[in-house]
C-alpha positions in Angstrom: -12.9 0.5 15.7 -15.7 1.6 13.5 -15.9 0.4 9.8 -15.3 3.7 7.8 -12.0 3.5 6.3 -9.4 5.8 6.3 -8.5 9.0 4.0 -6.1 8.4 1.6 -3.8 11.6 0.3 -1.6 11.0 -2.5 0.1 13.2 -5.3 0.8 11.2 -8.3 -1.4 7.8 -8.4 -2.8 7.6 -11.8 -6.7 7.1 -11.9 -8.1 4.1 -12.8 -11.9 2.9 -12.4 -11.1 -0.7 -12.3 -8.2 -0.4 -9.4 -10.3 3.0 -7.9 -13.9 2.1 -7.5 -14.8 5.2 -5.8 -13.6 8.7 -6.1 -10.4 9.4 -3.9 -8.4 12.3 -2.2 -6.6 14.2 -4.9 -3.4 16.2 -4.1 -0.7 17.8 -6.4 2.7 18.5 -5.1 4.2 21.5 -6.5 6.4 24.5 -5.3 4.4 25.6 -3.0 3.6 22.3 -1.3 0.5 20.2 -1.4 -2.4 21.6 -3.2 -6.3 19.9 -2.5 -8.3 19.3 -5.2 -10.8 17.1 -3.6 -11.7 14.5 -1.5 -13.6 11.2 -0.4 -13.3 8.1 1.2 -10.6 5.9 0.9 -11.0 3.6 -2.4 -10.4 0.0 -2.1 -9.8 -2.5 -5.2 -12.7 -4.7 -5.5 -10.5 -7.8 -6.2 -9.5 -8.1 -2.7 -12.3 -7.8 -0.3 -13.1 -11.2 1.0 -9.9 -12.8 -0.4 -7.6 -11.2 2.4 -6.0 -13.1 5.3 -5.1 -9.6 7.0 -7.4 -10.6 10.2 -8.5 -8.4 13.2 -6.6 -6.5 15.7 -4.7 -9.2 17.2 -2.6 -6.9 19.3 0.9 -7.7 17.2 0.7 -5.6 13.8 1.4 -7.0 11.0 2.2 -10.7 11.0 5.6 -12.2 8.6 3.1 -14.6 7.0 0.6 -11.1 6.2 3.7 -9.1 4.9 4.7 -12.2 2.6 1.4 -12.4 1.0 0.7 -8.4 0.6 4.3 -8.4 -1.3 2.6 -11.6 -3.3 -0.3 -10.3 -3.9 0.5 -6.7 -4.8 3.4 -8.2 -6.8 5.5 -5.6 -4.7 9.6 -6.5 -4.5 11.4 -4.0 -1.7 13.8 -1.8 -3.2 16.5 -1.3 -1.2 16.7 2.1 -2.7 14.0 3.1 -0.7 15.3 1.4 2.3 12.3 -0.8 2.5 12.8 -3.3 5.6 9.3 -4.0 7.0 8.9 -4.6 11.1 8.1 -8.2 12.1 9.0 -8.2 15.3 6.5 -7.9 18.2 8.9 -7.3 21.0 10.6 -4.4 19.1 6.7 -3.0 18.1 6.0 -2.9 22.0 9.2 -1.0 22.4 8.8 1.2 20.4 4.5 2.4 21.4 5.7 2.4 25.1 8.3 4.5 24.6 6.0 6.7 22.7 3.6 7.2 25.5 0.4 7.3 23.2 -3.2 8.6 24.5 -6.6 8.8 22.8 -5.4 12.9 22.4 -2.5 12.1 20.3 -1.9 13.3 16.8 1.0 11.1 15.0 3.1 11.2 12.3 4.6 7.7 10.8 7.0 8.0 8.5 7.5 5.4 6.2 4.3 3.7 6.9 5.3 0.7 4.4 2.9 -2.0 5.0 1.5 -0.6 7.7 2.6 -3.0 11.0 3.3 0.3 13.4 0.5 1.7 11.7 -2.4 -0.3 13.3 -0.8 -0.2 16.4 -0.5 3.6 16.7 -4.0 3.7 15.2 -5.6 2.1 18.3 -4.4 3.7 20.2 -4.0 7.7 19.3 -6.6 10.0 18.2 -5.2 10.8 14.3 -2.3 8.5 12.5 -0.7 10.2 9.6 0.7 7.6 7.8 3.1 8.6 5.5 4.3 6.6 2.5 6.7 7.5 -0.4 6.2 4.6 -2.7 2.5 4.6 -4.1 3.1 1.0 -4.5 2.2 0.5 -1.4 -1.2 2.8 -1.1 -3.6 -0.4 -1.7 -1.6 -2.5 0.9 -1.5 -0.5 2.9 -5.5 0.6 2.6 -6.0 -3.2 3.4 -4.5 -3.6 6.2 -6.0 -0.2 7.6 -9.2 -0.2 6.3 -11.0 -0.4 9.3 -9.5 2.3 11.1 -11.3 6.1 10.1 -8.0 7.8 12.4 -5.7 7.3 9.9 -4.8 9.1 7.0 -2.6 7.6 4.5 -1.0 10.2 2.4 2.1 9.7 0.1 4.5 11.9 -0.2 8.0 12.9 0.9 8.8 14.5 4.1 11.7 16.1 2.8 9.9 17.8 0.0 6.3 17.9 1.8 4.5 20.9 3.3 4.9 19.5 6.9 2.1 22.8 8.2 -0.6 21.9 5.8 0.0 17.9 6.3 -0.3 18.3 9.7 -3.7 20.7 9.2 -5.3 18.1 7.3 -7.5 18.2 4.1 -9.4 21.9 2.9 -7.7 23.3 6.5 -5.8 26.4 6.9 -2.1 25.6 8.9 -1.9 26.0 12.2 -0.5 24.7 15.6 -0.9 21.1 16.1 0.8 19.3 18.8 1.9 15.9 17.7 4.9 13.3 17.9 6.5 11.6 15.1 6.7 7.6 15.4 8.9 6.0 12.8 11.4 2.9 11.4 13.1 5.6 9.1 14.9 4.8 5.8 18.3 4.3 7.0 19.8 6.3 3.4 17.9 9.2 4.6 17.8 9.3 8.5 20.4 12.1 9.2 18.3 14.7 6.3 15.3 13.7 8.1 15.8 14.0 11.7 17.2 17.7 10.8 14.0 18.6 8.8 11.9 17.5 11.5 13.6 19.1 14.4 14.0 22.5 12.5 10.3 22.4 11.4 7.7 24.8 12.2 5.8 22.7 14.1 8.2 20.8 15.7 7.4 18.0 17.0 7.0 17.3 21.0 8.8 13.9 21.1 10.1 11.5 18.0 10.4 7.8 18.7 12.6 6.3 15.6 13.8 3.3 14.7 17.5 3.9 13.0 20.5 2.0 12.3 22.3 0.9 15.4 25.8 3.1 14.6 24.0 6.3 13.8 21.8 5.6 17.3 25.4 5.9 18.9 25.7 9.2 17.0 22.9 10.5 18.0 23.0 10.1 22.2 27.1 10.4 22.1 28.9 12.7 24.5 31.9 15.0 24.5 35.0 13.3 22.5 32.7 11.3 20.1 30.2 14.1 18.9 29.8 14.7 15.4 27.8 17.1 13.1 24.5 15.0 14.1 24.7 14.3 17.2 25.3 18.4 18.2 22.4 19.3 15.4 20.0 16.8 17.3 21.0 17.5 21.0 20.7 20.9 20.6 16.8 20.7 19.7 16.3 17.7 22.4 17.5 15.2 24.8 17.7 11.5 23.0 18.1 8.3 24.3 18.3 4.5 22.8 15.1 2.7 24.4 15.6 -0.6 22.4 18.3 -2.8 19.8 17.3 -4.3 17.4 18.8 -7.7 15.3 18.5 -7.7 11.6 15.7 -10.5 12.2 13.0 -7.6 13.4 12.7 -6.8 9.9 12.0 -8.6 6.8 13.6 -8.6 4.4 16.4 -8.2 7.0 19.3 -5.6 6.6 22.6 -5.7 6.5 22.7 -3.9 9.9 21.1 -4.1 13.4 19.0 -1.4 14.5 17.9 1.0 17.4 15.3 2.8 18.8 15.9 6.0 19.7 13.3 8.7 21.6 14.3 12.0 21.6 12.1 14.4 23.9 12.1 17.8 21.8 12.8 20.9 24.1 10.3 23.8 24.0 13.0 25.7 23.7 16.3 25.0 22.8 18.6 25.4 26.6 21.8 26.5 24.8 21.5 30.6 24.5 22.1 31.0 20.7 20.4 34.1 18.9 21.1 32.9 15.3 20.7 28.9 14.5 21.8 29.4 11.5 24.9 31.3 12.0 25.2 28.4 14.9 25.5 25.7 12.4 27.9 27.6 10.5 30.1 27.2 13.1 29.6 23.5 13.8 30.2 22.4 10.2 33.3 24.5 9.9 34.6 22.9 13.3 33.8 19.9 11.8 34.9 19.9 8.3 38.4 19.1 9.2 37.7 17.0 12.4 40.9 15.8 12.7 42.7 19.2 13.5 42.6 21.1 16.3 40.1 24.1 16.2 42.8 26.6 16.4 43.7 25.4 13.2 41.0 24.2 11.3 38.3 26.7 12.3 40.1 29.8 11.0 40.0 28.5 8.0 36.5 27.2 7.9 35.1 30.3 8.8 37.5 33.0 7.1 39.2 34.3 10.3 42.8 35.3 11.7 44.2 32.4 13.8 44.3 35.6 16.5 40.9 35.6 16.6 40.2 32.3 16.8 42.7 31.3 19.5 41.1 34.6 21.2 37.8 33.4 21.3 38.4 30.3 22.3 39.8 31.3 25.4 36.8 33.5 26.3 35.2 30.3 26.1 37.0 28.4 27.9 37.7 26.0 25.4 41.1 24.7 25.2 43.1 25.5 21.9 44.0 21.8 21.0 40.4 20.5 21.4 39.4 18.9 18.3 35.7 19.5 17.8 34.4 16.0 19.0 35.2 17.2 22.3 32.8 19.9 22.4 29.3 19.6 23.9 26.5 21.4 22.4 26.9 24.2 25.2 30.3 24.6 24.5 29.7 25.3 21.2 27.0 27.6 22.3 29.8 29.3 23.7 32.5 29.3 21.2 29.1 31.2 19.0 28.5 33.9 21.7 32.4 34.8 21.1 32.4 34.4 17.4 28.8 35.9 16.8 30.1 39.5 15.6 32.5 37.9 13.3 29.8 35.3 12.1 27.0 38.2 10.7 
């Protein structure tokens, strides 16, 4: 790689000559998304440059020994609030860039770049690395471990709250198409909100390799009689599988839980023939607001019907009255719509 650094993007950082030698990306966040005020290089605090024991591109990340001493350093503590586990596992950082099938033409999106171990990795070997970070904590870190790689752009920021268009277009540049996949150990407390704001996006993405605890993995790829509200919202915008598992040790400091990697190829278009997503939904958080009940009984209530039409509709679609709603795949709930739509607008 060459030795320009990366472009930093970041929203609240407070300016400061002695931490921010030179003069940095500026954006403001507010209720229209990210705004762009201007831009440079990425700054890097003089205090550090010589003194690191970050080395080359050694083909494994981030080492433990690195992470320990960037925490040191940095005077940085992981809050669990922000689910902050950081990868130390080689095996588990190989499973999860083959599964993400990455060529010099890729554009990616990390999420929850943290100290940046996946980062390096996905920066040798795409074309662009968005690394996003929420905690401007870990900006400088994560500048020094990525310094020498011009591809990546950290930017801080939330992807709940972010303008995902004009992140993907980049700095000064109108939105517009971009084809790209999203690469990610997401915070467990906020994997479920994610996953939906990413797969209901405009761009979606073309493929999402994630790292997420092992139960909600099981969630994601189960089938008819252990669905749930997010395994039908996911399945219905793509087809995931679990690639990898992971134990607690893959990540320090290590969680509570193990973990999985899950890839979930996004269709083009979703198969399951539904002319209103959002009356869709509707229908599948009413079904399963009262998952224990049958849907005869629980969905007239959910969605303001007569049992009569209900039960009716139900036998259009060929959907057996004592089903509780677990037991429907995503088609069959496409169906179940396609009865209910009139009553549903």
């Amino acid at each position: 790689m060459g030795s320009a650094p990366p472009l930093i993007r970041e929203g609240r950082l407070r300016a400061d000559t002695s931490i921010w030698p030179t003069t940095r990306v500026t954006w403001s966040f507010g209720s229209s998304g990210w705004m762009f005020t201007s831009w440079s290089q990425c700054p890097l605090s003089r205090r550090y440059v010589g003194s690191s024991p970050i080395g080359p591109w050694r083909g494994e990340g981030v080492s433990l020994g690195e992470i320990r001493w960037l925490l040191r350093e940095f005077n940085i503590r992981p809050k669990k609030s922000l689910g902050q586990n950081f990868l130390v596992s080689g095996a588990l950082l190989r499973a999860i860039t083959s599964a993400a099938d990455i060529d010099k033409k890729d554009t990616i999106l990390e999420i929850g770049a943290g100290l940046g171990t996946l980062t390096r990795v996905l920066a040798e070997g795409a074309q662009r690395v968005i690394a996003l970070e929420i905690d401007e904590r870990l900006l400088l870190p994560l500048y020094q471990v990525l310094q020498d790689y011009p591809n990546v752009e950290i930017v801080q920021g939330d992807i709940l709250k972010i303008d995902l268009a004009q992140l993907l277009a980049g700095p000064g540049e109108a939105p517009k198409e971009v084809n790209y996949k999203v690469v990610a150990n997401l915070p467990y407390y906020a994997t479920s909100a994610i996953l939906r704001r990413l797969l209901e996006a405009a761009p979606k993405p073309q493929l999402l390799v994630v790292t997420v605890q092992r139960e909600v993995a099981e969630r994601l790829v189960a089938e008819p009689g252990q669905m749930s509200t997010l395994s039908v919202s996911v399945q219905f915008y793509g087809q995931p599988h679990i690639v990898a598992r992971a134990p607690a040790g893959a990540f320090y400091p290590s969680p509570k839980v193990s973990s999985a990697v899950v890839r979930i190829d996004v269709y083009e278009e979703p198969p399951a023939e539904v002319d209103d997503v959002e009356a869709f939904f509707f229908l599948v958080r009413a079904g399963f607001a009262q998952r224990r009940k049958y849907l005869k009984n629980s969905l007239p209530q959910g969605l303001g019907l007569s049992a009569d039409q209900v039960t009716s509709a139900l036998r259009r679609a060929r959907i057996e009255e004592t089903l509780r709603p677990q037991a429907l795949s995503v088609e069959d709930w496409a169906r179940l719509y396609r009865e209910l739509a009139p009553q549903l607008r």
